[in-house]
ZADREN-873752 format. One record per residue (C-alpha): chain; residue in one letter; residue number from 1; z, y, x. Coordinates in pm, whole numbers. Each point is the difference from the previous one (the first is absolute). Example, Ala and Ser with C-alpha at 12.3 -4.5 7.8 and 13.67 -1.06 7.14 Angstrom:
2
(A; a; 1; (780; -450; 1230))
(A; s; 2; (-66; 344; 137))
***
This chain:
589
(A; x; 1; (13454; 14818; 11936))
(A; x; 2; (-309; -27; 223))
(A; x; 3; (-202; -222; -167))
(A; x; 4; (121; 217; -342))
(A; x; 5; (-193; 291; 153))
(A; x; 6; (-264; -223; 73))
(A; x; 7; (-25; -151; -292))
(A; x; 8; (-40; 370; -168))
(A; x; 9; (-249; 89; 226))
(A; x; 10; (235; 269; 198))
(A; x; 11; (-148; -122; 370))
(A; x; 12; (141; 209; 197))
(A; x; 13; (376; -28; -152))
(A; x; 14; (-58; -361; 26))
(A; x; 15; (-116; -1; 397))
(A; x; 16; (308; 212; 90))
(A; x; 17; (259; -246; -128))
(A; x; 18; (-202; -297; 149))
(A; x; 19; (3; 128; 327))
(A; x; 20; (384; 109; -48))
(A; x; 21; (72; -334; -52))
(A; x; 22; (-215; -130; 295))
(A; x; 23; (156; 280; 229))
(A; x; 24; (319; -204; -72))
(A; x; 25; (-137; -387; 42))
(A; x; 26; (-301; 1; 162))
(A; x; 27; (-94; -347; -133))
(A; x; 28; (49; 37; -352))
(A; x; 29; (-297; -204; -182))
(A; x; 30; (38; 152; -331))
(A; x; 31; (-57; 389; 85))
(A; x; 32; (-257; -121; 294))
(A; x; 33; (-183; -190; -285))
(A; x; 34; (-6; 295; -238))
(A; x; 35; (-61; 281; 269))
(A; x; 36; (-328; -211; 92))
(A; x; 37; (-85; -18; -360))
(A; x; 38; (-1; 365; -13))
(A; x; 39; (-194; 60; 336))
(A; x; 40; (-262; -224; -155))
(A; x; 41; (-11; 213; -330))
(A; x; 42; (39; 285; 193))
(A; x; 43; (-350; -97; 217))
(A; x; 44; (199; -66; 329))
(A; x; 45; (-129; -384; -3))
(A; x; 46; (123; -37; 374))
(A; x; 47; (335; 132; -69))
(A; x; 48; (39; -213; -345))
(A; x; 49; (-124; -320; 187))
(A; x; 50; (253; -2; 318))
(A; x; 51; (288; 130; -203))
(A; x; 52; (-109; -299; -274))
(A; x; 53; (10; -223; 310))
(A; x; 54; (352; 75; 121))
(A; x; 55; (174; -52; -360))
(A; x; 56; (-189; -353; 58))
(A; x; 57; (153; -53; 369))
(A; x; 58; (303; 78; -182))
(A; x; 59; (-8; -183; -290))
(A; x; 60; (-310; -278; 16))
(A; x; 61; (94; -158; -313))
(A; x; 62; (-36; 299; -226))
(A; x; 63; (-369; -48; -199))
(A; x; 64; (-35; 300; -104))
(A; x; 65; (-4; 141; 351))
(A; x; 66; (-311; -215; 36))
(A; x; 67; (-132; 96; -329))
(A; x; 68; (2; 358; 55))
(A; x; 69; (-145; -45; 333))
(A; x; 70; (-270; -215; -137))
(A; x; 71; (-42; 360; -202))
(A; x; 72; (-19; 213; 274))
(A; x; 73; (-259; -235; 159))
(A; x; 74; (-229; -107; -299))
(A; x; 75; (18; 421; -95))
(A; x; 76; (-169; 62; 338))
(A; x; 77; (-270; -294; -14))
(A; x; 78; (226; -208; 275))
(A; x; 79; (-95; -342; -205))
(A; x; 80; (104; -198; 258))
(A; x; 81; (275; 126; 76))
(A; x; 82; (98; 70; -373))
(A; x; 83; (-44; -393; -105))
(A; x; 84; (191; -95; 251))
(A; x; 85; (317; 276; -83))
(A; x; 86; (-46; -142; -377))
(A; x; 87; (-26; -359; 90))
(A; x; 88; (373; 14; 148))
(A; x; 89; (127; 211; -320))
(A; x; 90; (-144; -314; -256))
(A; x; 91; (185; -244; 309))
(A; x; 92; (341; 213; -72))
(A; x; 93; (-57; 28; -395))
(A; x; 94; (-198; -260; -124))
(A; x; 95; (69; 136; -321))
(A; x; 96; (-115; 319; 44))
(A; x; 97; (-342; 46; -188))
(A; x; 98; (-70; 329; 236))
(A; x; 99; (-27; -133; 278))
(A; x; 100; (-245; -294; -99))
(A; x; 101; (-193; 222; -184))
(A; x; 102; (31; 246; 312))
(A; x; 103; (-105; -232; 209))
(A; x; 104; (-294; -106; -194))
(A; x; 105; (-172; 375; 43))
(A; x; 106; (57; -55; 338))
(A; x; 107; (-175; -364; 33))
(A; x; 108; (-324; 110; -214))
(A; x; 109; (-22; 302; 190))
(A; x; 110; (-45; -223; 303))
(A; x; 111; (-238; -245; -194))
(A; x; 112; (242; -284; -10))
(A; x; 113; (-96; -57; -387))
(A; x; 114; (177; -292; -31))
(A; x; 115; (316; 73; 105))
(A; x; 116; (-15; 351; -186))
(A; x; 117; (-36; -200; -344))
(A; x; 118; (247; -221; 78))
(A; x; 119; (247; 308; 74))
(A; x; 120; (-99; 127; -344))
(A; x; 121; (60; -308; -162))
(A; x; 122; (377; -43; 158))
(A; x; 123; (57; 354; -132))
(A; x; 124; (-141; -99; -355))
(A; x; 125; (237; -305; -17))
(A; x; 126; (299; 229; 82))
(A; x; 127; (-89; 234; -279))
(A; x; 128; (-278; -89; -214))
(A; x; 129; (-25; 327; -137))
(A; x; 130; (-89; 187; 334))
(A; x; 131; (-317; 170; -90))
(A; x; 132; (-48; 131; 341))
(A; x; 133; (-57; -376; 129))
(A; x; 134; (-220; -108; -269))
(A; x; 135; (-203; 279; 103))
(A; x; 136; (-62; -52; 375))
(A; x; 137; (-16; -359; -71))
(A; x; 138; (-307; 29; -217))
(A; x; 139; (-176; 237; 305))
(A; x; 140; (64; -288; 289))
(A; x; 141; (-111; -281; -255))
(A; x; 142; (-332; 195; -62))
(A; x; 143; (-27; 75; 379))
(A; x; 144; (42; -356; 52))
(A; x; 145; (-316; -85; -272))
(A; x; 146; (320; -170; -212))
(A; x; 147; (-160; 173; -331))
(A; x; 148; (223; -206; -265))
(A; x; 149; (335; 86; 211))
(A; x; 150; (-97; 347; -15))
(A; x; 151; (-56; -6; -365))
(A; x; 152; (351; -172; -93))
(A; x; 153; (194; 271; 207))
(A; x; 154; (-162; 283; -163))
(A; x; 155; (29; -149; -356))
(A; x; 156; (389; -48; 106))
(A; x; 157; (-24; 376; 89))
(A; x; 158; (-160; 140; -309))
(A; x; 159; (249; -214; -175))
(A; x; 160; (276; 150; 202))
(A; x; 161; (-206; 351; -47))
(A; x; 162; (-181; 18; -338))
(A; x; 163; (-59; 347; 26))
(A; x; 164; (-204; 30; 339))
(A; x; 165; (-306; 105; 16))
(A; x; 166; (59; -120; 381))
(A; x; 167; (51; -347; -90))
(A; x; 168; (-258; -65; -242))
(A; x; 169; (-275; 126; 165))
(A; x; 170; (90; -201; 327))
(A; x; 171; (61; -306; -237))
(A; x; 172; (-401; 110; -89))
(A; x; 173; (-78; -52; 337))
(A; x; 174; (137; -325; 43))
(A; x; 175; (-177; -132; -288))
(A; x; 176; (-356; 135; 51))
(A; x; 177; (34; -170; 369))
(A; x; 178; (103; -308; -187))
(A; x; 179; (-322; 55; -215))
(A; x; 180; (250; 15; -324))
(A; x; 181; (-224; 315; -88))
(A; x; 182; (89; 14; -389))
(A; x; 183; (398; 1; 123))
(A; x; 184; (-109; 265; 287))
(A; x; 185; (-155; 191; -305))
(A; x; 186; (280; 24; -206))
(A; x; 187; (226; 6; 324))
(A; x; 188; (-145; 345; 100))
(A; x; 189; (-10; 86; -342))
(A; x; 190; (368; -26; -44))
(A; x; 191; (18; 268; 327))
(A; x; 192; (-228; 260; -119))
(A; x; 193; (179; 25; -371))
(A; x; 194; (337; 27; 182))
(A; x; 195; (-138; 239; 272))
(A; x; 196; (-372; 151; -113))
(A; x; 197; (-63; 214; 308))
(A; x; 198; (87; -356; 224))
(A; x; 199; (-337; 7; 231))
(A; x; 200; (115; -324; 127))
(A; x; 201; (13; -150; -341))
(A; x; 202; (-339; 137; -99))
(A; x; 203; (-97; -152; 313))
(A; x; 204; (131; -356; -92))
(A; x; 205; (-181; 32; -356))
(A; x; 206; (-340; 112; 194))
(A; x; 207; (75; -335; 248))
(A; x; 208; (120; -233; -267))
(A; x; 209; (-336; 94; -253))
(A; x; 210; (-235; -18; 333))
(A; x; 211; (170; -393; 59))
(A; x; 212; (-70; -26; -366))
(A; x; 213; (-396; 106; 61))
(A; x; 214; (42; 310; -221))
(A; x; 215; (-142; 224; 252))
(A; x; 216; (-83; 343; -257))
(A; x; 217; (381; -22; -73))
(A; x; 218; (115; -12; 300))
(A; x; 219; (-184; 312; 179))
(A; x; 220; (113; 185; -295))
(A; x; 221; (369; -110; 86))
(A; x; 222; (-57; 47; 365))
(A; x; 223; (-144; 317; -29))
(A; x; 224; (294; 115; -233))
(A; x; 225; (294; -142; 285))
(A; x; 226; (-252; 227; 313))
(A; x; 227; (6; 322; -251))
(A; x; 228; (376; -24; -29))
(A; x; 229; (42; -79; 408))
(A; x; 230; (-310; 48; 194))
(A; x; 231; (129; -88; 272))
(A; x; 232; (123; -391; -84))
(A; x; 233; (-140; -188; 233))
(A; x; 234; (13; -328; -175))
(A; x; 235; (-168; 160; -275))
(A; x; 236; (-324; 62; 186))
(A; x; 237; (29; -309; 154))
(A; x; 238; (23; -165; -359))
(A; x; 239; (-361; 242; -123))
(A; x; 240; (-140; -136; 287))
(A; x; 241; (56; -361; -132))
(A; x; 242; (-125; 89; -283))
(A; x; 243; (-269; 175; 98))
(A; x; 244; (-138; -328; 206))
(A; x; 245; (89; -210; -305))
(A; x; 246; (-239; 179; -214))
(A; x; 247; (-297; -13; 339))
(A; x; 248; (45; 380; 60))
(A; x; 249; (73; -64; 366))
(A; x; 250; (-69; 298; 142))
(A; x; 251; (260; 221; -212))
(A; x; 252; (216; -327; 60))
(A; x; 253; (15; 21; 385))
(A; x; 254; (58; 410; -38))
(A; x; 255; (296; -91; -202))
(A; x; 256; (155; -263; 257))
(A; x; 257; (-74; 274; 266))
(A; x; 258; (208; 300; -184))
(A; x; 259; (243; -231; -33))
(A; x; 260; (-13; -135; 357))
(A; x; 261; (36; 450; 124))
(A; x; 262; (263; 21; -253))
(A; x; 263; (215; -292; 125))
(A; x; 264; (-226; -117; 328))
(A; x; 265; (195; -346; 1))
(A; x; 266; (-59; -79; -304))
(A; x; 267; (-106; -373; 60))
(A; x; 268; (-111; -87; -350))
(A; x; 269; (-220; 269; 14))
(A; x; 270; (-206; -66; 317))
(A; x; 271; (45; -392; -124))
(A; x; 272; (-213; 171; -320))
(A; x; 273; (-213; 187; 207))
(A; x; 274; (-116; -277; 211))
(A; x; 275; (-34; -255; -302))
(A; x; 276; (-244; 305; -175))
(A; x; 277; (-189; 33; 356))
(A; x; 278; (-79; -410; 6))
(A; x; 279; (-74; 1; -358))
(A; x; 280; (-222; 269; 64))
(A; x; 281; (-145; -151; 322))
(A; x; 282; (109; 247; 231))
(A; x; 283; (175; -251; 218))
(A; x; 284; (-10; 174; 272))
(A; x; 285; (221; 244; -127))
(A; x; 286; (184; -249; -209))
(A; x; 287; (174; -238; 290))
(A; x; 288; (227; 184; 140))
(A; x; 289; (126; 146; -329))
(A; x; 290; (18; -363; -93))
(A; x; 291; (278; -36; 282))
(A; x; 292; (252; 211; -197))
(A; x; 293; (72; -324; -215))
(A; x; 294; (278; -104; 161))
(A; x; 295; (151; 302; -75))
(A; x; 296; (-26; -68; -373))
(A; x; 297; (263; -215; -185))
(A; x; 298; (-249; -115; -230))
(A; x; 299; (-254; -130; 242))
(A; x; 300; (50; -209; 298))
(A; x; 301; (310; -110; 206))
(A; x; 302; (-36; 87; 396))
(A; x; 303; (119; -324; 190))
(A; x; 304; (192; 205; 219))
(A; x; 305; (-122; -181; 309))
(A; x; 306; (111; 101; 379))
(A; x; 307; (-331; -29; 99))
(A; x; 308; (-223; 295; -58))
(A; x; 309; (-303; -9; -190))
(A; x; 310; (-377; -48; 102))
(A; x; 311; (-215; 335; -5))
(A; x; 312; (-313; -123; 129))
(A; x; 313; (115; -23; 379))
(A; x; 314; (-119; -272; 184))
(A; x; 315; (126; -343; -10))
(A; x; 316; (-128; -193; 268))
(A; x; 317; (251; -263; 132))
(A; x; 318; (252; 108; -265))
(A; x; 319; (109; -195; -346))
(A; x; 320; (50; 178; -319))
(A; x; 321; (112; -80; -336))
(A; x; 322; (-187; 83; -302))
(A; x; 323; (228; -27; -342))
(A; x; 324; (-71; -21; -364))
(A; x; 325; (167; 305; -183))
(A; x; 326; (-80; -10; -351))
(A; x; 327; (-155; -235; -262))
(A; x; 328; (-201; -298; 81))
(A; x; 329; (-346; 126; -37))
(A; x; 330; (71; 328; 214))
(A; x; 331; (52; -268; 230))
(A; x; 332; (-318; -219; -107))
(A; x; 333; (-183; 336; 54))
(A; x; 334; (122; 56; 323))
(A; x; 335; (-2; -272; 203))
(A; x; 336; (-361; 115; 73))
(A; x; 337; (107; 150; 270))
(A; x; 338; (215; -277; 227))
(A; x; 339; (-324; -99; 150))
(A; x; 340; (-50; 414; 106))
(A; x; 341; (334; -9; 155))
(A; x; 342; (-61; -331; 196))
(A; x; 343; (-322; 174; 139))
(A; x; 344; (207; 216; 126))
(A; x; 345; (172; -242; 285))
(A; x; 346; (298; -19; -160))
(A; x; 347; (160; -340; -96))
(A; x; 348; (42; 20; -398))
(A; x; 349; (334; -122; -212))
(A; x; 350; (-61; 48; -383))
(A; x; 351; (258; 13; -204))
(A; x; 352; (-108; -65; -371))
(A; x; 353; (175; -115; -343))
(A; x; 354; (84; -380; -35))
(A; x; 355; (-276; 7; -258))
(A; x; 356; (-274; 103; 207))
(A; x; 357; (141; -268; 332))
(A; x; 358; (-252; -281; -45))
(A; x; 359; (-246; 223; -134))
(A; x; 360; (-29; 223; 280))
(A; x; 361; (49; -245; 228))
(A; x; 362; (-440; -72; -31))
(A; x; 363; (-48; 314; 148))
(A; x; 364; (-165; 49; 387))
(A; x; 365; (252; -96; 258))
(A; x; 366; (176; 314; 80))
(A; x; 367; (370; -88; 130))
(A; x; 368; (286; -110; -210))
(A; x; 369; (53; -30; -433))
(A; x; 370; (337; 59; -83))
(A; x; 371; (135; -19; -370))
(A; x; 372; (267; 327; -104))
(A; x; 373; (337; -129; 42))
(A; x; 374; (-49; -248; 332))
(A; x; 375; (84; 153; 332))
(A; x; 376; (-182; 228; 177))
(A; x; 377; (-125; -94; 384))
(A; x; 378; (-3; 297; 264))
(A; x; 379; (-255; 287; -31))
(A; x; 380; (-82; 303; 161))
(A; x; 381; (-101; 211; -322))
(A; x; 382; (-46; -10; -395))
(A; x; 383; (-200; 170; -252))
(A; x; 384; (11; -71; -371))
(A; x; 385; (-330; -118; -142))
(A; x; 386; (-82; 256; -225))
(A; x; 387; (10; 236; 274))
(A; x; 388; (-302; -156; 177))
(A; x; 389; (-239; 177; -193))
(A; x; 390; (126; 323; 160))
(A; x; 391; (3; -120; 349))
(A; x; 392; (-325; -141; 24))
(A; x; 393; (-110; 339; -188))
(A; x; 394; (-203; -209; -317))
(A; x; 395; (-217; 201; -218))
(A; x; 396; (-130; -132; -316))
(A; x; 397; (-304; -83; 218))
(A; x; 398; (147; -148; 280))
(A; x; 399; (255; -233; -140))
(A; x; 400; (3; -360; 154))
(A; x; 401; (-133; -307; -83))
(A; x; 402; (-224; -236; 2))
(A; x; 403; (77; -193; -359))
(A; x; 404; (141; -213; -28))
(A; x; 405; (282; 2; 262))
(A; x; 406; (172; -208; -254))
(A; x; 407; (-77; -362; -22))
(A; x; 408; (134; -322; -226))
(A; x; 409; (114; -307; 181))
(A; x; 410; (-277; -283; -85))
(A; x; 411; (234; -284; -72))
(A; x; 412; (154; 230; -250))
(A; x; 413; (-320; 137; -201))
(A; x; 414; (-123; -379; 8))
(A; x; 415; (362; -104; -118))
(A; x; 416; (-49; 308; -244))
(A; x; 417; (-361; -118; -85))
(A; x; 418; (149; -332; -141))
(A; x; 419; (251; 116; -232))
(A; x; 420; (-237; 219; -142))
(A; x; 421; (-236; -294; -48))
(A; x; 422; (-61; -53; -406))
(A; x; 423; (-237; -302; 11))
(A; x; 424; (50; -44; -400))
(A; x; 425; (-150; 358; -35))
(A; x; 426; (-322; 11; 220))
(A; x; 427; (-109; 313; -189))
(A; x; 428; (-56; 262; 269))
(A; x; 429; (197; 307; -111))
(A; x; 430; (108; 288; 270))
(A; x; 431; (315; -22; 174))
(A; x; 432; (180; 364; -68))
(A; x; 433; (352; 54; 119))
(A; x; 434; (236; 237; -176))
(A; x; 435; (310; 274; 74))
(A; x; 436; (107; 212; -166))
(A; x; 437; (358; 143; 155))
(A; x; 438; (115; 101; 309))
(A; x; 439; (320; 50; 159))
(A; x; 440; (221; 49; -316))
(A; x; 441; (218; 196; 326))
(A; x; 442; (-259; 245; 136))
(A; x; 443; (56; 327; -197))
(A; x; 444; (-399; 45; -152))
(A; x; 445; (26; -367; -132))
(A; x; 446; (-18; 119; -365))
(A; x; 447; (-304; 194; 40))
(A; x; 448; (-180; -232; 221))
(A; x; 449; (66; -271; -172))
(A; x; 450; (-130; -143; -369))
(A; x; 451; (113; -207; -191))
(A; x; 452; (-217; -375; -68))
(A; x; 453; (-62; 68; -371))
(A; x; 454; (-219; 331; 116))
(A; x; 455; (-231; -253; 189))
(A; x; 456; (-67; -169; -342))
(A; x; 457; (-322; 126; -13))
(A; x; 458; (-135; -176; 278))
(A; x; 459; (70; -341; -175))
(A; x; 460; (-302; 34; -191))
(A; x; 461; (-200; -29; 310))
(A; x; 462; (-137; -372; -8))
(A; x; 463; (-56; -209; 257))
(A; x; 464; (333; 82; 180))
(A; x; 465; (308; -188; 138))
(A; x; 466; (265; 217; 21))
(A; x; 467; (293; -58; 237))
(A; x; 468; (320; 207; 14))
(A; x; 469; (105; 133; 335))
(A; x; 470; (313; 176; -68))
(A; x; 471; (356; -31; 107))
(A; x; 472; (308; 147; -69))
(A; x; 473; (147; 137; -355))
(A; x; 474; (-357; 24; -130))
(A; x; 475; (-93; -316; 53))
(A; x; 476; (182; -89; -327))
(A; x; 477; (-289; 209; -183))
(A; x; 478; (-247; -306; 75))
(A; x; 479; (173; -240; -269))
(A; x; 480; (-125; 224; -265))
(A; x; 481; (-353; 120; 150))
(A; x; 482; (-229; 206; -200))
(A; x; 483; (-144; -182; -347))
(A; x; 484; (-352; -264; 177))
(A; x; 485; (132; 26; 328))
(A; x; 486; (60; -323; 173))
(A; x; 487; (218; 53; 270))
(A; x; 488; (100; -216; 237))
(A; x; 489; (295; -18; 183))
(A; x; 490; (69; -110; 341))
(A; x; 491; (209; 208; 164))
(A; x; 492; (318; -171; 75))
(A; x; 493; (-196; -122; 302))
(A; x; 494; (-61; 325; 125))
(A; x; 495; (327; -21; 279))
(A; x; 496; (-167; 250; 178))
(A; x; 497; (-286; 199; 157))
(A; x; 498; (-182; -251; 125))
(A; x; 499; (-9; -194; -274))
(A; x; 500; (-129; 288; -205))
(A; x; 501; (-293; 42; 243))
(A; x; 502; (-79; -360; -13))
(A; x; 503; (-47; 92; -428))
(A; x; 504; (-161; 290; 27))
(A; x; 505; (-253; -163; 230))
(A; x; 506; (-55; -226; -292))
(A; x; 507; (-68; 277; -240))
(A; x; 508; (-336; 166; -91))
(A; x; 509; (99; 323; -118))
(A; x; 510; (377; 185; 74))
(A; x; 511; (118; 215; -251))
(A; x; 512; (314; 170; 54))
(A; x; 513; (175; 345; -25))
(A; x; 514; (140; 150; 347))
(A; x; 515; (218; -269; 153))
(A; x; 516; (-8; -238; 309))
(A; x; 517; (-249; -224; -155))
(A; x; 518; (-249; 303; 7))
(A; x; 519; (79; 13; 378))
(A; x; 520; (-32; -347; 62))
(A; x; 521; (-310; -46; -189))
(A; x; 522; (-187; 303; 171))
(A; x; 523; (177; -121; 334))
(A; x; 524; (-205; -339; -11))
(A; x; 525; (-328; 136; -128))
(A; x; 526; (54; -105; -332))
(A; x; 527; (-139; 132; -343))
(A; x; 528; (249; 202; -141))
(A; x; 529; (22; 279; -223))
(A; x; 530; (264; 232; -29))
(A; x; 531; (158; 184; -285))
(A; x; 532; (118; 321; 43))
(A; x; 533; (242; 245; -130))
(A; x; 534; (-130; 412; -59))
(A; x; 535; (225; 40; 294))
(A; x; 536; (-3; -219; 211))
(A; x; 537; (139; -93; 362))
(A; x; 538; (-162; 192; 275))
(A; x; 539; (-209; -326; 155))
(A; x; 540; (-220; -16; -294))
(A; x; 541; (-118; 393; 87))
(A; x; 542; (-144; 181; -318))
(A; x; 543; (-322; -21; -202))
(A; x; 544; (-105; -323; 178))
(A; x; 545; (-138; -344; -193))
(A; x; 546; (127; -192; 320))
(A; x; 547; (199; 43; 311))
(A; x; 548; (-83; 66; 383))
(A; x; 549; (274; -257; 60))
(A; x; 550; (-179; -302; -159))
(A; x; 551; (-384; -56; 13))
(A; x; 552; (36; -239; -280))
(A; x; 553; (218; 188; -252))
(A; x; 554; (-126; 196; -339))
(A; x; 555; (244; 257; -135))
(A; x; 556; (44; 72; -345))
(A; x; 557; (193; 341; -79))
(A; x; 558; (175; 139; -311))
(A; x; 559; (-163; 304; -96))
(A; x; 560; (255; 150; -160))
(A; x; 561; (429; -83; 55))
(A; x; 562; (71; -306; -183))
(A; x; 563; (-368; -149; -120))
(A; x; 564; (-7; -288; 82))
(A; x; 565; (-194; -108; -298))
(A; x; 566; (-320; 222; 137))
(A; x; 567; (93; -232; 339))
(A; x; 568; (-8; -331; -155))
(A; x; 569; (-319; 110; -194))
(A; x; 570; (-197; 83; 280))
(A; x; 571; (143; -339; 162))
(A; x; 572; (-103; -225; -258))
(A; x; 573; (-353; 160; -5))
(A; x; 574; (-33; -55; 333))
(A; x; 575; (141; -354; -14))
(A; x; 576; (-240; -106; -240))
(A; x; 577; (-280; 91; 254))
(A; x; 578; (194; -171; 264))
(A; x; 579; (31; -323; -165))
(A; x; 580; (-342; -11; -151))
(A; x; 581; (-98; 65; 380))
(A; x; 582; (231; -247; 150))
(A; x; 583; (-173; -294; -239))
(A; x; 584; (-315; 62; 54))
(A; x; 585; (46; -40; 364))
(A; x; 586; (283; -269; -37))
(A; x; 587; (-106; -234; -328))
(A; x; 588; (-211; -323; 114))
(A; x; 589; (-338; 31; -106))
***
């Protein structure tokens, strides 16, 4: 009759009779259980907790005891304590979908992402139509940078929930961070027709068209979601990208700041704030915004490491570990700084991508190499490499060198030299080496990128040998190059960094869009000129026809989103010069 009452919502009713029945047995689990259930609806956590704890004295084996506790707990942002009350409910009932989708909350709340997703998933296998899961699953997957996961738990939910406006537009998120922009499009779309007034829908569209480079659309969209909730943080945060897209940094960075005083943890906003600064080459101000990235899913993983991170303190006598966090020419970049850091008295480990190990073994003596993945020795502290710029307190005028601090191993350029060799063609023609793709994974590939038949117009530059340079899915484009390009192929003998060096160093002339052979090419003092997307990554700065970071780089720039024709026009004008230079200086009299 209690729980009847209960059930009905009669509290009071329902309190009397359990506490008539405990009046007679003291130790009865079922009306402890249920009078702590009500204390905890009723507010009285304390209360709902110890009497919750008693039925379970009485009756351990009972999960929902533990599951309701696990309530009580997760309800009053005891995590902890709350995975570990819905951890013994999935032990009891392993068939309970709940309590492993209970316990799930629980672990992402604490940041255990993997275990979280792996709670969702058990509750998805024990009923494949529970929504809920689907849901929460897509959030950790994001959180964890696992874009496609993400994606094929929130198609399961819109398939599960055709008509939310919920669903779709998060499904729109998911895509646009996958760079699916078209299905983000029509994604957010979907949301907006099923729910107009949806500002986080509108928002979506304004994100997904940005990704897509249609930058008038998406400030009208953006605009739209802020008039119908000014106060949508993410919404700012998402002008503000646009904004700095389009080179209007200085409305940009007011944007990320609104939304930094609307929502002042907001990490992808002072992520987007520091990455407008740099651009802008206020780096000053730009570092330590630049340290919110590891509070963004979408940028870079903290390592999580006992030992605490370098700020600049002094390191004499002490050994410290510098790490590679993101792609292999961040790291290129970089490594500038190892010999700063050995100045410093400290004894150096590096820790770089198996890639870079033999290439990055040529530079000054400064402790100990070690490739990701071996073990690590001792060391007294860390500090990721792309937050040295900040602690040595780099401006655009102050940043490191000499170049080249990158160097080819002799024995390999000569053994490069040789294969080169074409002693049935002694026509002098320049060497130029080609890429066109970067990292198919890194979420502005599309727009940095270009495809090889674009660069057709520089095959009717004579006196050129063309070489590709390019790995990875796009390397398939050089079977088919543009109509009069020769282009030769020798690639499958590029194992690894060093052996790309000891090409390049080969080369007369680098031409590539913004990948690791950019890096590596302005790293060892090479000739190398860069293409560049209308927006491009903060290094390259704005308005600039080279870069601070590399003496001997040229920088070509779209003028407007997507022309790369007007790029490869200005390239081929100024490779004509180049070669016609080159031969005069190189050609035998």
């Amino acid at each position: 009759m209690g729980v009847r009452h209960h059930r009905a919502g009669r509290l009071s009713e329902a309190e009397t009779l359990y506490r008539q029945v405990l009046a007679a047995a003291p130790d009865h689990a079922d009306s402890l259980h249920m009078l702590g259930v009500l204390a905890g609806q009723s507010g009285d956590v304390d209360a709902g907790i110890e009497m919750i704890r008693r039925a379970i004295a009485a009756r351990p084996a009972q999960a929902v005891f533990h599951l309701n506790l696990g309530e009580i707990y997760r309800r009053t942002g005891k995590h902890e304590l709350g995975a570990q009350a819905y951890a013994q409910a999935a032990g009891l009932c392993p068939e309970s979908e709940i309590a492993h989708y209970c316990l799930g909350l629980e672990l992402r709340e604490l940041r255990r992402l993997e275990e979280a997703i792996a709670s969702y998933q058990q509750a998805i296998r024990l009923n494949p139509n529970f929504a809920d899961a689907y849901a929460h699953l897509a959030i950790a997957a994001m959180q964890l940078g696992r874009v496609e996961q993400a994606i094929e738990a929130q198609q399961a939910l819109v398939r599960l929930r055709p008509e939310s406006a919920d669903a779709w537009s998060n499904l729109g998120t998911a895509l646009a961070e996958a760079g699916r922009s078209t299905e983000a499009i029509a994604a957010a779309q979907r949301a907006i027709s099923l729910c107009p007034g949806h500002a986080n829908a509108r928002n979506n569209l304004a994100a997904a068209l940005g990704a897509d480079g249609r930058y008038e659309q998406a400030l009208v969209e953006c605009r739209e979601a802020l008039r119908r909730d000014p106060e949508l943080a993410e919404a700012h945060n998402n002008l503000g990208s646009i904004l700095a897209a389009m080179g209007q940094l200085d409305e940009a960075a007011a944007s990320f700041r609104r939304a930094i005083a609307i929502s002042p943890d907001h990490a992808a906003a002072h992520f987007n704030l520091a990455l407008a600064l740099l651009i802008g080459g206020k780096w000053v101000a730009g570092w330590p915004q630049y340290e919110w990235r590891w509070k963004c899913f979408s940028s870079a993983r903290p390592r999580n490491f006992p030992e605490p991170q370098w700020g600049g303190e002094p390191l004499q006598g002490r050994t410290i570990l510098l790490h590679a966090e993101q792609g292999i020419g961040d790291t290129i970049q970089f490594v500038r700084y190892v010999p700063l850091v050995a100045q410093r008295g400290a004894t150096v480990l590096l820790e770089c991508q198996p890639e870079l190990r033999r290439l990055l073994g040529g530079l000054p003596r400064f402790g100990q190499l070690i490739a990701r993945g071996e073990a690590l020795p001792r060391f007294d502290l860390q500090c990721p490499l792309m937050s040295l710029g900040g602690v040595f307190g780099t401006t655009v005028d102050s940043i490191p060198g000499p170049v080249p601090y990158l160097t080819a191993d002799h024995s390999l350029v000569a053994a490069w030299e040789r294969k080169l060799a074409t002693p049935g063609k002694p026509l002098v023609r320049v060497k130029v080496g080609l890429v066109w793709s970067g990292n198919p994974t890194q979420k502005n590939n599309r727009l940095r990128s270009i495809p090889l038949r674009s660069l057709g117009a520089l095959a009717v530059v004579k006196g050129i040998r063309f070489l590709t340079l390019q790995k990875g899915l796009a390397a398939d484009q050089a079977r088919n190059p543009p109509p009069g390009m020769e282009l030769e192929d020798f690639t499958a003998d590029l194992t690894d960094f060093a052996e790309t060096a000891a090409l390049l160093a080969n080369l007369d002339l680098i031409i590539t869009v913004d990948t690791a052979v950019a890096h590596l090419a302005g790293a060892m003092g090479l000739k190398v000129w860069a293409l560049l997307c209308y927006a491009p990554d903060w290094r390259w700065l704005l308005g600039r026809g080279d870069s601070p970071f590399y003496p001997t780089m040229r920088v070509f720039r779209q003028h407007r989103p997507g022309d790369w024709d007007g790029v490869v026009a200005e390239v081929r004008s100024e490779l004509e010069a180049f070669v016609r230079d080159w031969l005069n200086h190189k050609a035998p009299a």
